[in-house]
C-alpha positions as CSV (number, residue, x, y, z in Angstrom):
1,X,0.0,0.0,0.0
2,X,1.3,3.8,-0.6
3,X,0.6,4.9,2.5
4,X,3.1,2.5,3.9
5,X,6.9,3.5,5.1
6,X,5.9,6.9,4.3
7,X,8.3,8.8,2.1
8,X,9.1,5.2,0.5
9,X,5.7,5.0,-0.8
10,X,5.0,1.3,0.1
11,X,8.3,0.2,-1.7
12,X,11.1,-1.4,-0.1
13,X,14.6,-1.4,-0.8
14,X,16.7,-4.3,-1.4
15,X,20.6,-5.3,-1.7
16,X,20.6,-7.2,-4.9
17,X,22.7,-10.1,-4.3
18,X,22.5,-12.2,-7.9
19,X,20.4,-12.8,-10.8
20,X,19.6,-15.8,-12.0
21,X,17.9,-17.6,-14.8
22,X,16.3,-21.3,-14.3
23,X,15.0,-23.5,-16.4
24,X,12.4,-26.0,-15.8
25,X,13.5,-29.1,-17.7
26,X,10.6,-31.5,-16.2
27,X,7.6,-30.3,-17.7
28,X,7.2,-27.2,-20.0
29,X,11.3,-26.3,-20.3
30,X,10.6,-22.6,-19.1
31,X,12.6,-20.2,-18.4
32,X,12.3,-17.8,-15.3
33,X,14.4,-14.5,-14.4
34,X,14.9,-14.1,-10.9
35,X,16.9,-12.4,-8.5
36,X,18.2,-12.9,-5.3
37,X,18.2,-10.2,-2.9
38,X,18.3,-9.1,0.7
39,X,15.6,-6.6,1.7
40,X,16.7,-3.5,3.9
41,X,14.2,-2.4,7.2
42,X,13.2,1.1,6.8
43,X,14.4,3.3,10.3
44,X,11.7,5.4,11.5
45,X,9.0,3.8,9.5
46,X,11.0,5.1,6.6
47,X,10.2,8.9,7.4
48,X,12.4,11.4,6.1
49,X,15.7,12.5,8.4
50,X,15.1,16.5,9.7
51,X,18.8,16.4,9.0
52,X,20.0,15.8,5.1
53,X,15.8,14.8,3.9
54,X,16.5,10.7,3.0
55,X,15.7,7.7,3.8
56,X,18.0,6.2,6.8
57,X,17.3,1.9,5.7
58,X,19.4,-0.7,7.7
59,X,19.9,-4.5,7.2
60,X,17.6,-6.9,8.9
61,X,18.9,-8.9,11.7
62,X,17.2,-12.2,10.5
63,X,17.6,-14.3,8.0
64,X,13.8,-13.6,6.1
65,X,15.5,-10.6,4.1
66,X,16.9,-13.2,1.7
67,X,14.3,-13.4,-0.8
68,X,14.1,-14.5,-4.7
69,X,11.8,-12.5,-6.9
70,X,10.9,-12.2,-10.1
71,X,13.5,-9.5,-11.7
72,X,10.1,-7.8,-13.5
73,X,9.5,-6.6,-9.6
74,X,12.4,-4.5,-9.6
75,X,11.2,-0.9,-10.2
76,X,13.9,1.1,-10.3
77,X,17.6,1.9,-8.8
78,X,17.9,3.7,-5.7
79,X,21.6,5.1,-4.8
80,X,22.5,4.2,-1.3
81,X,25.6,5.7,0.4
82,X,26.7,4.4,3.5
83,X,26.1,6.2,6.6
84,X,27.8,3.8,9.4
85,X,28.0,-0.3,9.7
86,X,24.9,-1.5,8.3
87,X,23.0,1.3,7.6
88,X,22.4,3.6,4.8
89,X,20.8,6.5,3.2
90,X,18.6,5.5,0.1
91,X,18.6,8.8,-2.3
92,X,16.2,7.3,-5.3
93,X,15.3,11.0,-6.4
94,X,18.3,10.9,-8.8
95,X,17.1,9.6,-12.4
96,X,19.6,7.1,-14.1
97,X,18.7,8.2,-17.4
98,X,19.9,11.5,-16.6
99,X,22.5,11.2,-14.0
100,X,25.5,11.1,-16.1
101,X,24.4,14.0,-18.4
102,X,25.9,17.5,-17.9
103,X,24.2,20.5,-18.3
């Protein structure tokens, strides 16, 4: 839901960790694109900080953040820069398309 993890919008970050492909040679020989990755806990309900306006995100302390999805549920990139052990700042207001580009 939106309303969820406020300035996140409902969305959670993730570590990506690997993608994979598998193929299911038993019945119909399909192919699936997945990824393995290791979902980050929003800090304050993933409100934004009164000091630099991110997202503070931290890794979870049990083993249910590993997770394999489907790679077609990745939205988008979100920059994270590291702010102390285990715990960063997720800045996903910078577009990749244009992030390179110099004006």
């Amino acid at each position: 839901m939106e309303e969820m993890y406020c300035a996140l919008r409902g969305r959670l970050p993730a570590k990506l960790v690997a993608l994979l492909n598998i193929q299911n040679f038993r019945s119909d020989n399909t192919l699936r694109c997945v990824a393995s990755v290791e979902m980050l806990t929003p800090v304050n309900s993933g409100g934004l900080s009164d000091l630099h306006g991110l997202v503070t995100v931290r890794m979870r302390e049990d083993m249910r953040g590993f997770i394999i999805v489907d790679i077609g549920r990745i939205l988008r990139l979100a920059r994270r820069i590291a702010e102390e052990d285990r715990c960063w700042l997720v800045n996903s207001r910078i577009d990749p398309r244009t992030f390179n580009n110099l004006y």
